[in-house]
MILO-999510 format. One line per field, with one value per residue (C-alpha): residue number from 1; residue in one letter; y, z, x. Coordinates in Angstrom, 3 decimals. Layout:
<recs>
pos: NUM ...
code: A ...
y: Y ...
z: Z ...
x: X ...
</recs>
This chain:
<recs>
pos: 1 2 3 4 5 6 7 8 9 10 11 12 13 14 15 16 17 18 19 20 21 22 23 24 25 26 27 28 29 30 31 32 33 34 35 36 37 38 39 40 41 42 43 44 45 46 47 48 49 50 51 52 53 54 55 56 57 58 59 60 61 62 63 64 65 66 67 68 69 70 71 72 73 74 75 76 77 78 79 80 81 82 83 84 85 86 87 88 89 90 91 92 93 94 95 96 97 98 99 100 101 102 103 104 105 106 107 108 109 110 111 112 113 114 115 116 117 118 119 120 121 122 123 124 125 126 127 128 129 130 131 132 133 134 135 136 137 138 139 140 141 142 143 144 145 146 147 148 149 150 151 152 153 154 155 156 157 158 159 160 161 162 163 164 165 166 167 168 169 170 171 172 173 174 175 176 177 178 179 180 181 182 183 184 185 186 187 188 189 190 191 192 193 194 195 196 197 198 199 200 201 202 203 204 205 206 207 208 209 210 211 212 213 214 215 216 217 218 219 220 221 222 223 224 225 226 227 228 229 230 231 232 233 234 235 236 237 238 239 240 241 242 243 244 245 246 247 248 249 250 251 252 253 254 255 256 257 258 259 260 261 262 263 264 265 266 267 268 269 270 271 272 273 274 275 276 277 278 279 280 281 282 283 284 285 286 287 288 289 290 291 292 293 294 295 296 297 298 299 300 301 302 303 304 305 306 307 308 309 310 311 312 313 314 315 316 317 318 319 320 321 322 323 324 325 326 327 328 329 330 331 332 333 334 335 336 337 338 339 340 341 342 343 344 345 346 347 348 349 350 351 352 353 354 355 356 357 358 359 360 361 362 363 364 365 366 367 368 369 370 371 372 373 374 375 376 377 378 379 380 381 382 383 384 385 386 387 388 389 390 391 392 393 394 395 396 397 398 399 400 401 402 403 404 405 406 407 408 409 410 411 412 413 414 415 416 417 418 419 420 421 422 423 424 425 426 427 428 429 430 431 432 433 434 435 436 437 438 439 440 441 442 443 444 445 446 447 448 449 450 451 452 453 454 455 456 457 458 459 460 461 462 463 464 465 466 467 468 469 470 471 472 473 474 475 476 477 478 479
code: X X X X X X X X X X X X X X X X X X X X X X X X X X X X X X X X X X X X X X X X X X X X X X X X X X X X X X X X X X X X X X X X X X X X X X X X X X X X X X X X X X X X X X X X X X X X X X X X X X X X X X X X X X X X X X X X X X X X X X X X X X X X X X X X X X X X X X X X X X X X X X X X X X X X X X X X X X X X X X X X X X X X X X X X X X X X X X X X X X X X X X X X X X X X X X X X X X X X X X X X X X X X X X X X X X X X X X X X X X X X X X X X X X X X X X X X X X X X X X X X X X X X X X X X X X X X X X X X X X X X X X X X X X X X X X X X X X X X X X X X X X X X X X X X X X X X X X X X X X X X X X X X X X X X X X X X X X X X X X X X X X X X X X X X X X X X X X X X X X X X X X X X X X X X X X X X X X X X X X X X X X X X X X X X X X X X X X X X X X X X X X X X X X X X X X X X X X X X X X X X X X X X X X X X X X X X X X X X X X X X X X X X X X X X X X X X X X X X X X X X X X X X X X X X X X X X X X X X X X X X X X X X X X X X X X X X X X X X X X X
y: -61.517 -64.327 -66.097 -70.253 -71.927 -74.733 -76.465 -80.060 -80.803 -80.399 -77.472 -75.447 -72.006 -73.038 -73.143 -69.933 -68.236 -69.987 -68.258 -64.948 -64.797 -65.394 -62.697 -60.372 -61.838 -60.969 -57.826 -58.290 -57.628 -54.237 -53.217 -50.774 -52.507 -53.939 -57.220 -58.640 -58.717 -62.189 -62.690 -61.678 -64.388 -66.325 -66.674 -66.268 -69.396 -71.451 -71.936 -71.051 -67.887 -69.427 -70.450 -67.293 -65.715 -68.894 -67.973 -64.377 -64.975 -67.028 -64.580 -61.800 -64.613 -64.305 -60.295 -60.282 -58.466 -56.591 -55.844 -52.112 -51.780 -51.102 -51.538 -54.975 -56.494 -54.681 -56.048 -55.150 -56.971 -58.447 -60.880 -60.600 -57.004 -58.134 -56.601 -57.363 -60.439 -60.443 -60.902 -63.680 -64.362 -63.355 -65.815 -66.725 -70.505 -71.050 -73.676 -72.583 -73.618 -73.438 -71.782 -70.690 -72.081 -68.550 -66.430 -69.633 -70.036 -66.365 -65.933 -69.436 -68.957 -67.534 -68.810 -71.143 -67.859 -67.713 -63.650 -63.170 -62.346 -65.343 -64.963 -67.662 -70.504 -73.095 -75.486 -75.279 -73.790 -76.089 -74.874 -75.871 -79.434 -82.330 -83.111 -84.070 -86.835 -87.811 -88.043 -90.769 -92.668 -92.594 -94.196 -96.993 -97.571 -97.717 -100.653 -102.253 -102.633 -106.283 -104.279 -101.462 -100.116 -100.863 -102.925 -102.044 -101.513 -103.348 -101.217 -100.238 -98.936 -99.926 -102.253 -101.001 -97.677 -98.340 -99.166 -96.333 -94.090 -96.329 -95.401 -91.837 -91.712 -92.285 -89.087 -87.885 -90.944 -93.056 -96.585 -98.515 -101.179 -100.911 -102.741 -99.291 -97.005 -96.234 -94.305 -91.857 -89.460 -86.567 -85.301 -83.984 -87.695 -89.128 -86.016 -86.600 -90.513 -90.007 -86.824 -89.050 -92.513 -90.773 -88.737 -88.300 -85.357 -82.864 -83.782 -80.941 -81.012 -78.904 -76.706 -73.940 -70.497 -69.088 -72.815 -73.558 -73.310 -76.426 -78.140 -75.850 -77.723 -80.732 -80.294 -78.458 -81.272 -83.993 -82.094 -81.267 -77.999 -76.257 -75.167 -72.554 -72.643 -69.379 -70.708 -68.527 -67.212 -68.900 -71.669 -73.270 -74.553 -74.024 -77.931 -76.084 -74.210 -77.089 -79.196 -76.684 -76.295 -80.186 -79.426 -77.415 -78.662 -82.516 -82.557 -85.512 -84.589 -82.350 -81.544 -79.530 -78.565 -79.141 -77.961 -75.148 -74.976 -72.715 -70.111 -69.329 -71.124 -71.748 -74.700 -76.714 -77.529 -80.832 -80.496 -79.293 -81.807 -84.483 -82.866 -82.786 -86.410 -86.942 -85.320 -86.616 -89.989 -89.663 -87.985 -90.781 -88.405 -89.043 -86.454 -85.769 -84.647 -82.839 -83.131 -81.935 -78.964 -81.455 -81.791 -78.458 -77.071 -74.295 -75.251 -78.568 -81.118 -82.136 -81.125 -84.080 -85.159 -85.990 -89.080 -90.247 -89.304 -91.597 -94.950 -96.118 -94.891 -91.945 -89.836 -90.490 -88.830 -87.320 -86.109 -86.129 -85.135 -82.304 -79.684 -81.573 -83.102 -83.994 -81.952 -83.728 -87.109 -86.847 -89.229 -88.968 -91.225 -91.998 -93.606 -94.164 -95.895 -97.982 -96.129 -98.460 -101.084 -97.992 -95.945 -98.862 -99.389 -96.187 -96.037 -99.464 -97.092 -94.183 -94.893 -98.528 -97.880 -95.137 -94.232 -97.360 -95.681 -92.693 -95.065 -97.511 -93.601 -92.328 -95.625 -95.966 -91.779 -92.696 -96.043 -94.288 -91.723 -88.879 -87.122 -86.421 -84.425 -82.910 -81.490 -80.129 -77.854 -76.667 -76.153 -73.748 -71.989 -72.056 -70.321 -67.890 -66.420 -66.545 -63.950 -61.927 -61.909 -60.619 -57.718 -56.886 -56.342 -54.172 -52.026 -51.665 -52.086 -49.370 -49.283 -50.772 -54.239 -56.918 -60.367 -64.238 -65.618 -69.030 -71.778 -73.736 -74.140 -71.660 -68.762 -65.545 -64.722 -60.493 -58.460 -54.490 -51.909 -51.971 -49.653 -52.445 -54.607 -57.474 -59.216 -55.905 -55.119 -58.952 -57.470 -54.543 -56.359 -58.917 -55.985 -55.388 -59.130 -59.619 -62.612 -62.987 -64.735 -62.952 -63.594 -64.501 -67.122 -69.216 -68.661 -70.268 -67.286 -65.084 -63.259 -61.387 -59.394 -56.974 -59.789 -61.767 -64.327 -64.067 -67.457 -67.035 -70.777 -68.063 -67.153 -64.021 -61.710 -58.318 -59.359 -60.528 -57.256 -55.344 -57.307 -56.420 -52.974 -52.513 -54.203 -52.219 -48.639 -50.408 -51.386 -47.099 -45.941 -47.607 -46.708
z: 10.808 13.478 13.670 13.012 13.916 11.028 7.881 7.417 4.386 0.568 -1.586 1.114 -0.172 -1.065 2.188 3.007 0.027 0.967 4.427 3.536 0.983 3.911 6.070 2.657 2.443 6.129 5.537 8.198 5.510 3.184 -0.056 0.008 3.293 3.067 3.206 5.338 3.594 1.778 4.590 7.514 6.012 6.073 9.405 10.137 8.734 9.102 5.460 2.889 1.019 -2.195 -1.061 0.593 -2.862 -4.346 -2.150 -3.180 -6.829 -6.260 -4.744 -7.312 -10.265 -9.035 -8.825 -4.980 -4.440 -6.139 -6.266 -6.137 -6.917 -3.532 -2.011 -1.314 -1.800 -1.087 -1.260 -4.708 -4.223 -2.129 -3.794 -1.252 -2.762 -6.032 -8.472 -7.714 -9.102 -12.115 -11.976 -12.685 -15.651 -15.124 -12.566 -15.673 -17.068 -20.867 -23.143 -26.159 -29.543 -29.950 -32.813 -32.258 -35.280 -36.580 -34.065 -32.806 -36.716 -36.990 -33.691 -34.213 -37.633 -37.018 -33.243 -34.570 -35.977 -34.907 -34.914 -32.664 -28.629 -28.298 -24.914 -27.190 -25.995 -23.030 -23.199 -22.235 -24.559 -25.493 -23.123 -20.148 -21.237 -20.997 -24.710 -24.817 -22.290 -24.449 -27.394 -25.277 -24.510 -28.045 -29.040 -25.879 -27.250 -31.225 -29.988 -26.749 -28.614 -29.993 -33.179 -33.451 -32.920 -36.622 -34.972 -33.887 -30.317 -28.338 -28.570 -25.117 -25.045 -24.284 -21.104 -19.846 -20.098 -18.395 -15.662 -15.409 -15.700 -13.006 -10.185 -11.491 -10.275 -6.429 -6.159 -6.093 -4.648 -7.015 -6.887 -10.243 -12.471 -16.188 -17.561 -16.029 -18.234 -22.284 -24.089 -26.297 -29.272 -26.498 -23.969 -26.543 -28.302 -24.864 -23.739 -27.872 -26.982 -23.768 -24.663 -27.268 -25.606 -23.011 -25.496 -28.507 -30.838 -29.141 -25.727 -23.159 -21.666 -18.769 -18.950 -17.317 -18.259 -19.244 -20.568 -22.774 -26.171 -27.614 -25.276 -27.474 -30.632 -29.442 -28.613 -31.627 -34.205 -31.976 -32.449 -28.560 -26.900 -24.170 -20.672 -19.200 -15.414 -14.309 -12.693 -9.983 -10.684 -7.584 -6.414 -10.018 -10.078 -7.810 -6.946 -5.713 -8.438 -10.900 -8.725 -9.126 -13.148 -13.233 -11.754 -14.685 -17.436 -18.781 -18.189 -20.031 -19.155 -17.707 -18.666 -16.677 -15.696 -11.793 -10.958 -12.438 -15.173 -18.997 -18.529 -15.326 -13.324 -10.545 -8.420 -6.869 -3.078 -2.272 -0.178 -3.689 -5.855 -3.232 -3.380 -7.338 -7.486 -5.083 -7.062 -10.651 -8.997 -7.246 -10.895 -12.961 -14.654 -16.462 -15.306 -18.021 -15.696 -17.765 -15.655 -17.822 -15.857 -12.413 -12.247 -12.370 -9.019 -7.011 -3.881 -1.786 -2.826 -5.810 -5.675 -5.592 -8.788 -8.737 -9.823 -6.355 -4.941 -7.365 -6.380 -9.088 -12.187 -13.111 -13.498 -16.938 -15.736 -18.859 -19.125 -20.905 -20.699 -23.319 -21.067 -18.894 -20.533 -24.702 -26.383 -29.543 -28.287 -28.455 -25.134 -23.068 -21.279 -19.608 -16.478 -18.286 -15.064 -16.297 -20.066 -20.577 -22.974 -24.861 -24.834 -26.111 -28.963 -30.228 -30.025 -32.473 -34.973 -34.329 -34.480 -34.054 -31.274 -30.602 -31.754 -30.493 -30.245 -27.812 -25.786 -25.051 -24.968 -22.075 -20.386 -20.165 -18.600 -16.368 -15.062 -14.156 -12.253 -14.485 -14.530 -10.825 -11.431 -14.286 -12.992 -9.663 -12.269 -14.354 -11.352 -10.008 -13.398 -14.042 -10.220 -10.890 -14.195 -13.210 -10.742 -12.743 -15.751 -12.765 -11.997 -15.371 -16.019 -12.758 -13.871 -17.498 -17.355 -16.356 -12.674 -12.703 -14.680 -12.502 -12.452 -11.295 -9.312 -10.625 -8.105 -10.852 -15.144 -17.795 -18.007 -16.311 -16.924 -17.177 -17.070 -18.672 -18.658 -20.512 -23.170 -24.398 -27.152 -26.539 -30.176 -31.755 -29.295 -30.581 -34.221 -32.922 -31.218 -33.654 -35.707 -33.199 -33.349 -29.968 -29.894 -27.386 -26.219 -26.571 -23.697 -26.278 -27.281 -23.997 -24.231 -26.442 -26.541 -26.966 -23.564 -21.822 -24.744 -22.523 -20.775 -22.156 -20.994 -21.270 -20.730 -19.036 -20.631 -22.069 -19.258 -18.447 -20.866 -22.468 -24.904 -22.476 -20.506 -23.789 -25.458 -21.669 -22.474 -25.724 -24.691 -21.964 -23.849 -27.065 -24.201 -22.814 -26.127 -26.373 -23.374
x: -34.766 -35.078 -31.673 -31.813 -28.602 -28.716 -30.659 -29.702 -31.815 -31.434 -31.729 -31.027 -31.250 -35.011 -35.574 -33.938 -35.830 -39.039 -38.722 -37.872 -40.877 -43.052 -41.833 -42.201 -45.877 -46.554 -45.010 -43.202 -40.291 -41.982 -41.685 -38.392 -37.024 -32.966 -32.478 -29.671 -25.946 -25.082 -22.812 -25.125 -27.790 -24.869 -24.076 -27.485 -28.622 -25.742 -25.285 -22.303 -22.046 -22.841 -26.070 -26.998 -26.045 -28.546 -31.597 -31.289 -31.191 -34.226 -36.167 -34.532 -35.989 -39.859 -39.398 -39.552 -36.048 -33.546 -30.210 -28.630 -25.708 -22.835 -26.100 -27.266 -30.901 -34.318 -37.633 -39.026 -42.796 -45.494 -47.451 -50.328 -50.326 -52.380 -54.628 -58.449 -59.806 -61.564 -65.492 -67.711 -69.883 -73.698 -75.894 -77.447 -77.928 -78.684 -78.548 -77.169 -75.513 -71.914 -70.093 -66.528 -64.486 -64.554 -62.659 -60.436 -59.118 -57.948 -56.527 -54.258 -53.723 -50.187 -49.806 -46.543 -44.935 -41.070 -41.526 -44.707 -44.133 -46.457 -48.625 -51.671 -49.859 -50.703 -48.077 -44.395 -41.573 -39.139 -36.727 -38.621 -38.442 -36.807 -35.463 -31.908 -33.246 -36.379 -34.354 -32.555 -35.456 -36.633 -33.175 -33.621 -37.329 -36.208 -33.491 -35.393 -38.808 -39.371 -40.656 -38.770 -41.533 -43.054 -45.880 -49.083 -49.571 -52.165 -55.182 -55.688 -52.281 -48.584 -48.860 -45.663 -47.059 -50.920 -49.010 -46.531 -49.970 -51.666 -48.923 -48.847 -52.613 -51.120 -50.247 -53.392 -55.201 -56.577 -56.110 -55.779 -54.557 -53.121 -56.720 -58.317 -56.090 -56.424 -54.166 -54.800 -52.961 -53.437 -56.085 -58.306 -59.075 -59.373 -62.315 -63.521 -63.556 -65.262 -68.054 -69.403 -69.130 -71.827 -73.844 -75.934 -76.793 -78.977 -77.861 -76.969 -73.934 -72.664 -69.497 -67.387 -68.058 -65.488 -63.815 -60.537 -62.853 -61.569 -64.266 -66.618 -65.105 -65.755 -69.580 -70.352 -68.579 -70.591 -73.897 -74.627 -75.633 -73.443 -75.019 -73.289 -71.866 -70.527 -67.157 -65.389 -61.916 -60.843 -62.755 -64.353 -67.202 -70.373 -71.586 -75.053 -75.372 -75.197 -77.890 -80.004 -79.257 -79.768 -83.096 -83.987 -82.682 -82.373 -78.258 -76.762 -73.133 -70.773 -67.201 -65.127 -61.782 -61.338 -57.882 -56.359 -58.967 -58.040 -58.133 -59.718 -56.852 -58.723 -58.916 -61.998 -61.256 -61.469 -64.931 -66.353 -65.118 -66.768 -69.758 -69.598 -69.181 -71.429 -73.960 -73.489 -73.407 -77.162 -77.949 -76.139 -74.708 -71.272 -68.637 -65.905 -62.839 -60.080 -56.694 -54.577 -52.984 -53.135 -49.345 -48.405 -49.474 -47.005 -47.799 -46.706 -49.011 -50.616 -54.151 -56.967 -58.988 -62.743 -62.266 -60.431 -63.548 -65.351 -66.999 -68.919 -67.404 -69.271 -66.309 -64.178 -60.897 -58.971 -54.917 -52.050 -48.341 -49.093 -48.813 -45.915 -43.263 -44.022 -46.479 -45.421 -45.688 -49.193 -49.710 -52.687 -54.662 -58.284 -59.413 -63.347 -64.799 -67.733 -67.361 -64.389 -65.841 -67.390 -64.301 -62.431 -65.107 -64.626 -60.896 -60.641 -63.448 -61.083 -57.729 -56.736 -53.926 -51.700 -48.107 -46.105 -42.697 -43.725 -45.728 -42.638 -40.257 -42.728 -43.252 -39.154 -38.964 -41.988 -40.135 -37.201 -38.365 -37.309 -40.628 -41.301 -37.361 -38.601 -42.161 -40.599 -37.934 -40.747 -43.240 -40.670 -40.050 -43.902 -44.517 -41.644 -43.105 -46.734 -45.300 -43.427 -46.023 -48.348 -45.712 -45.548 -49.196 -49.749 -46.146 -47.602 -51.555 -53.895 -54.492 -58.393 -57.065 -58.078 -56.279 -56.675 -54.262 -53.585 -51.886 -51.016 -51.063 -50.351 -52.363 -53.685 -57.424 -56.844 -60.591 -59.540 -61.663 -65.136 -63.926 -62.133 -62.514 -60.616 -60.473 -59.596 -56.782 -55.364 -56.141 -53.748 -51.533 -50.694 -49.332 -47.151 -45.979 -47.623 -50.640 -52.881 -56.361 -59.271 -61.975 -64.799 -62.903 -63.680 -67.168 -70.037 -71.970 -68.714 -69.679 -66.128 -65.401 -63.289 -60.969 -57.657 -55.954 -52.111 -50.391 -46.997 -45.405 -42.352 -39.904 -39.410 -37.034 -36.580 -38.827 -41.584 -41.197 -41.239 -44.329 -46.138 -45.074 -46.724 -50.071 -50.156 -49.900 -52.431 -55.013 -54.543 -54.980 -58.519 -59.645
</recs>
């Protein structure tokens, strides 16, 4: 292990972790090999014991190493060693009705049961949050607020707020005011708001294939058809594949999910989202971005949204903090572009304003600062169980499961073998107290009826490891 005198910045057993990951990554550090005593790193690194001990428990939380007991610490697992990705949908492009309400009914039915192993649900447990701390801010709000917050809200949404949203676009380039923002009871009203602000009944609209099936909802209660864009498990969304589509078929719309996409997880680069925007633009077509996994990227910067690549409003950028911070809050927001007046419209049919006392809770955590804390905690716990959930289903799956390898947001996207049924090995499952996602539910035409998608929001635990366990000798059994 190459010998470095000093580290002079924070967290530094991060940095210590971060390095020996690499060198298990390179393998230039194998599966099996001993890792240096907590002393040697020590001196090695210039640091204190207690952080050499810190960097190892790191690395021992995302199932790289492990101790042995009078032993020391061995590398347990590459992550460049993964499972094969799994495939594509079919080349094929069809319009097609949607009707999912079905199959999404009975698989959530029971999805807030305390007694379930629940691997259904996107969003973070509650003890990856923040809520001793929002509680506060609901108290500051409650006493601070002119109202009390009794009053209606201005119907745009909280001022204090618009603006706290408008600064959180910097991060990933965009360039706004507060009059540019709306605020809505949660991304799904502000993608509702937008779909039909752009649309009419019969229209086509284009989507991810798979896609997180409440988009399906959505098109089928506003009377539009769903066109079908096989998305990669990697890279999204083809931008030439869609121009050609467009060619085809009279596209009023698209909707997709650029980074991190449900349940997919994968992530546009930057050169495609360009193009993308580049494309609906020359089309006029309205692009409905859905951000709401944005934040929660593992790597070092935040990934870029389509809409900072937008010039004249054709993209209606859509988020919340949902999946970040308050899922009960019910705050999200939209940057409509040239929709605005139109969004706005239907917002006063729809619901008048939002919740004032959230609004002025979140404005007062955003002012502060607290959220960028908060995010870089729950990235790292997010990162850490994606890898372990990973571990899990190669120790417990039969060998020929493939599986995506998400950068950022919830869920894995898990193709088994053909000889599966997918809904009935939930129907199974669930009588194990074990829920999952079937793969038809994230398609209109309920296509991947062999794949899952597991969402790894619960940290890891014997029951985790356990519910793995049990899925992974149900799934053997049908094969």
């Amino acid at each position: 292990m190459p010998r470095k005198k000093s580290i002079s910045t924070d967290h530094l057993y991060l940095q210590v972790a971060d390095g020996i990951e690499k060198m298990i990554g390179e393998e230039t550090l194998r599966i099996g090999d001993k890792l240096p005593s907590v002393r040697v790193l020590s001196e090695e690194y210039g640091i204190s014991m207690g952080t050499a001990f810190q960097a190892y428990y790191h690395l021992e939380g995302k199932g790289l190493v492990e101790a042995r007991p009078k032993s020391g610490y061995y590398v347990r697992f590459n992550f460049r060693r993964m499972p094969a990705l799994p495939r594509m949908a079919a080349a094929e492009t069809v319009a097609s009705e949607v009707s999912v309400e079905e199959m999404i009914s009975t698989v959530f039915n029971s999805i807030s049961s305390d007694d379930l192993i629940n691997f259904s649900v996107a969003a973070p447990p509650i003890e990856l949050l923040p809520a001793a701390r929002l509680n506060k801010m609901l108290v500051h709000a409650m006493r601070s607020s002119r109202h009390h917050g009794i009053q209606y809200e201005h119907f745009q949404g909280n001022p204090e707020l618009r603006r706290q949203l408008a600064k959180l676009a910097f991060n990933w380039g965009g360039k706004f005011s507060e009059e540019d923002v709306v605020v809505t009871a949660g991304c799904m009203e502000a993608l509702f708001m937008c779909l039909k602000a752009v649309t009419r009944p019969g229209d086509l609209v284009a989507i991810e294939n798979p896609t997180y099936f409440g988009i399906f909802q959505l098109i089928e209660n506003l009377g539009l058809k769903a066109l079908e864009m096989p998305a990669d498990p990697v890279t999204g969304i083809d931008p030439g594949q869609l121009a050609r589509a467009i060619s085809k078929f009279p596209v009023k719309a698209c909707v997709f999910v650029p980074n991190f996409s449900n349940p997919l997880g994968s992530c546009m680069p930057d050169d495609n989202k360009r193009a993308l925007v580049e494309l609906v633009t020359r089309h006029r077509i309205p692009l409905i971005e859905d951000d709401i996994y944005g934040e929660l990227y593992f790597g070092r910067h935040r990934p870029k949204t389509c809409k900072s690549f937008d010039r004249e409003g054709w993209v209606l950028h859509c988020s919340s903090v949902s999946k970040s911070l308050a899922p009960g809050y019910r705050i999200g927001w939209t940057l409509p572009g040239r929709f605005k007046e139109q969004v706005n419209r239907l917002k006063l049919m729809h619901t008048i304003s939002s919740t004032t006392i959230t609004q002025v809770a979140i404005a007062h955590f955003l002012s502060l600062g607290r959220y960028e804390y908060h995010l870089k905690k729950l990235r790292k716990a997010l990162h850490t169980q994606c890898l372990r959930y990973v571990q899990g289903i190669m120790q417990y799956f039969p060998e020929n499961t493939k599986v995506s390898r998400p950068q950022g947001g919830f869920v894995l996207w898990v193709e088994l073998d053909k000889g599966v049924n997918a809904y009935r090995l939930y129907q199974e499952a669930v009588r194990h107290n074990i829920s999952i996602g079937p793969g038809a539910l994230f398609s209109a035409r309920k296509q991947f009826g062999n794949y899952l998608r597991i969402s790894y929001a619960r940290p890891w635990s014997p029951e985790v490891e356990e519910g793995l366990k049990t899925l992974g000798r149900l799934i053997r059994k049908m094969i």
